[in-house]
Each structure stands twice: as C-alpha cells, then as structure tokens.
C-alpha beads as a LAMMPS data file, in Angstrom:
LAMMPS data file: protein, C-alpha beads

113 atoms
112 bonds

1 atom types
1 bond types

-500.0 500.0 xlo xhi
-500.0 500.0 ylo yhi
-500.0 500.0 zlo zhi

Masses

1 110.0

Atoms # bond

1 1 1 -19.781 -457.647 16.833
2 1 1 -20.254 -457.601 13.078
3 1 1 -18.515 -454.174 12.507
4 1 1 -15.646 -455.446 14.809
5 1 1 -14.809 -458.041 12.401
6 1 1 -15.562 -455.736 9.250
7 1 1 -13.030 -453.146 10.954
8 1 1 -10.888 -456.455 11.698
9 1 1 -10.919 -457.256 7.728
10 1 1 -10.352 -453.679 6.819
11 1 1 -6.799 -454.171 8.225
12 1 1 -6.190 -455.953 5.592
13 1 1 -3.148 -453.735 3.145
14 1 1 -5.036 -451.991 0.827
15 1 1 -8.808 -453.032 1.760
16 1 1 -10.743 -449.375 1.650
17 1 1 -14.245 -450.614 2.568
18 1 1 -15.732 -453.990 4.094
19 1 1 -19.677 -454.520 3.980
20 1 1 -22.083 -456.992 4.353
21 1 1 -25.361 -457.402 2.763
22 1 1 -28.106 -459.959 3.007
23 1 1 -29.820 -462.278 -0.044
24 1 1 -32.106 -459.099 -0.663
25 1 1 -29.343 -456.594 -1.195
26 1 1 -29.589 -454.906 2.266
27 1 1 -26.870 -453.404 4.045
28 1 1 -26.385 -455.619 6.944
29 1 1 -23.174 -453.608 8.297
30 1 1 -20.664 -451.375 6.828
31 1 1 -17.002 -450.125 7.277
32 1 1 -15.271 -447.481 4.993
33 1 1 -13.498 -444.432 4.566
34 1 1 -14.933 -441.567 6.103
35 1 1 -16.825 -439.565 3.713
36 1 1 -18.125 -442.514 0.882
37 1 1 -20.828 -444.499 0.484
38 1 1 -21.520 -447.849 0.741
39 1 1 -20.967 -449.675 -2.291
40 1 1 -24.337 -451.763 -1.586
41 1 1 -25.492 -451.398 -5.359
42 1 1 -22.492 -452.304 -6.469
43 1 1 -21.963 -455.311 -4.401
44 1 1 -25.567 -456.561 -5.200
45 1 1 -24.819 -456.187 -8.970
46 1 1 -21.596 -458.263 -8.764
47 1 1 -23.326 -460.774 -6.623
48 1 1 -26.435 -460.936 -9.032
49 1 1 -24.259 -461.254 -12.369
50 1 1 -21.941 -463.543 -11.238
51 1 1 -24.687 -465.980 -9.972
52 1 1 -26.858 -465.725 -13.499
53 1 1 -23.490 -466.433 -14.883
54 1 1 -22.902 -469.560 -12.937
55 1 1 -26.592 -470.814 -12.930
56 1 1 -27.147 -470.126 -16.822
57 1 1 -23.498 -472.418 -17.465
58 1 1 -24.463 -474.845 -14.948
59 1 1 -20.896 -473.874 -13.053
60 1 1 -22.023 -475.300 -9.234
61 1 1 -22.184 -472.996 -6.638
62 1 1 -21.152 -469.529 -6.621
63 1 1 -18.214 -468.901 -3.603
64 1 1 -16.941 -466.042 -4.716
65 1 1 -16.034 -463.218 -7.005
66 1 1 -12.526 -461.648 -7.337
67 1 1 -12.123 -458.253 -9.744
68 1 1 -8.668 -457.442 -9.970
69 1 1 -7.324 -454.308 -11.787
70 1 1 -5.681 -450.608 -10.002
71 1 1 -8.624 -451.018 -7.975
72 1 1 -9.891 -454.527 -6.244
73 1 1 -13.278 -455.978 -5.306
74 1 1 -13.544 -459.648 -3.379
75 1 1 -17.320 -460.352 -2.982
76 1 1 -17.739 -464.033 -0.511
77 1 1 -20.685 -465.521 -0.394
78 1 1 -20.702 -466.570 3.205
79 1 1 -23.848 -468.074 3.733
80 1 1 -26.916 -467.872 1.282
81 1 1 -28.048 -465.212 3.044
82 1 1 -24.880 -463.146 4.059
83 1 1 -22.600 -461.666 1.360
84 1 1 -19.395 -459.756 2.294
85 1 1 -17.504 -457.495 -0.030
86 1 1 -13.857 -456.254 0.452
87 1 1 -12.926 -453.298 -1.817
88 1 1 -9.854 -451.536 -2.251
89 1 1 -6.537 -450.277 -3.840
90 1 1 -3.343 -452.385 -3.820
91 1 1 -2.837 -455.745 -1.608
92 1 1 -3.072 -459.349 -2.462
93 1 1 -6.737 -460.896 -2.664
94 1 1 -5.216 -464.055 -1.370
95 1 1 -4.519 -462.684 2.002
96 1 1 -7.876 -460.719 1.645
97 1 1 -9.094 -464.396 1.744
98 1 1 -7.537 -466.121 4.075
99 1 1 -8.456 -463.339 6.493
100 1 1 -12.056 -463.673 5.353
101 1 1 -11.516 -467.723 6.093
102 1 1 -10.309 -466.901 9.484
103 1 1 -13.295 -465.114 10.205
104 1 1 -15.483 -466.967 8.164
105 1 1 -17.337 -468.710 11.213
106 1 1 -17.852 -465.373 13.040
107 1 1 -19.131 -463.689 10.086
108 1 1 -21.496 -466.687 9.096
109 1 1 -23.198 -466.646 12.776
110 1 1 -22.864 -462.820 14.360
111 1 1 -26.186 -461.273 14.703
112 1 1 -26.349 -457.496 12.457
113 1 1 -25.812 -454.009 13.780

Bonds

1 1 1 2
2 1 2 3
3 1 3 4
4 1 4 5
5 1 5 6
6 1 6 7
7 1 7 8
8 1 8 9
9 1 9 10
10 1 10 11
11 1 11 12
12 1 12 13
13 1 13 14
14 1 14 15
15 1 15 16
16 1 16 17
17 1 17 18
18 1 18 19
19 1 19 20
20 1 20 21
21 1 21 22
22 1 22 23
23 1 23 24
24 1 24 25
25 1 25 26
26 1 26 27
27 1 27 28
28 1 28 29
29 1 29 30
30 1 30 31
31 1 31 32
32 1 32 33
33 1 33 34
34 1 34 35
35 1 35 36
36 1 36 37
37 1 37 38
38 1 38 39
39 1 39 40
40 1 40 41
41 1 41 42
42 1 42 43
43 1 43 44
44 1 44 45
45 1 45 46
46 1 46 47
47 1 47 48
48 1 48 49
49 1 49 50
50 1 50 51
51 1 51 52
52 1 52 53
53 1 53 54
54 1 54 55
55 1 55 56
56 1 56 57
57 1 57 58
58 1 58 59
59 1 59 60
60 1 60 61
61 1 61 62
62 1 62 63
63 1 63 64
64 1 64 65
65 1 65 66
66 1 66 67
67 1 67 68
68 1 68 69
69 1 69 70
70 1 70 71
71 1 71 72
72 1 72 73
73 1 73 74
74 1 74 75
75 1 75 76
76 1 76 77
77 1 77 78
78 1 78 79
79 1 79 80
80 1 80 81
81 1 81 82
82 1 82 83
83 1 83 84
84 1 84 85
85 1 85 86
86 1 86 87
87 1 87 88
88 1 88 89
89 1 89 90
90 1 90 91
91 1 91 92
92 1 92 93
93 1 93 94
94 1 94 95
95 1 95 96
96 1 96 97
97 1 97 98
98 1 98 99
99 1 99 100
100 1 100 101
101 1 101 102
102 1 102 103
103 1 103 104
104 1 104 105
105 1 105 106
106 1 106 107
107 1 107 108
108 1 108 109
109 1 109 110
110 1 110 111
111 1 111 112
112 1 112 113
C-alpha cells in the first residue's frame, strides 16, 4: 500500500521521485525514475540539518522542509518516525502539499514494503 500512495504522489506535475524513510535514515519505500537512485542520503541530510537548525534556535517543531530552485525538494515529517520526500523539476510545492495532506493519514499508518 505504501508504494501505491508514493506512485499516487508522484502524479503530482513535476514530482520525479517520492520516498519514505524512517527516524534512522532507512528506506522505508521508494518511487522514481527508472534508472536513479534513491535519494535516501540526501533526504536524511536535509532532515538532520533542518532539525539541528530548529532545535539549536529553539524554532518548535520541525514540519517540514521546502528547497525551491530549477530543481525542488519537499521533505514532511509525517510522524516522528516516518519522513517523506518529494523531489523534482517544475510544479508548485503547494499542491505537492496539499496532496501530501490528503494522504497524510494513509501515509502516517500504512505498514512498509
């Protein structure tokens, strides 16, 4: 069920590459272009430096992390333990969202591949 709703999210204009990790940085479930990698490193190094960022200025809670430039990165936290990224060229991170929201139950609860 998890790579249903990864492949659901990868509809999405412009999203290349959906994946979930857990807290530890493992790949929980994945959905890209044939041919590349996971960006698991990647993700966990977003995830990791935006929460030292947020704990060390005494922000609150880390939700989420949008990069925005010719190429775009949307890291959710969805529980503590589940972290989704949505990478990609092109389309609006706002919709990227909402679709996230929509699934955001789903996501939270499915069991892993």
């Amino acid at each position: 069920m998890l790579p249903r709703l990864l492949t659901s999210l990868m509809g999405q204009n412009g999203v290349q590459q959906a994946l979930m990790i857990d807290d530890r940085g493992r790949l929980l479930a994945g959905i890209n272009k044939q041919g590349s990698v996971p960006a698991v490193e990647r993700t966990v190094n977003i995830a990791a430096g935006a929460l030292e960022a947020v704990q060390n200025l005494e922000f609150g809670e880390l939700e989420e992390v949008w990069l925005e430039g010719k190429a775009r990165t949307m890291v959710d936290i969805i529980t503590p333990h589940r972290i989704l990224m949505l990478h990609g060229e092109g389309g609006n991170l706002a919709r990227w969202r909402h679709s996230i929201d929509l699934h955001r139950r789903s996501l939270a609860t499915t069991p892993e591949m």
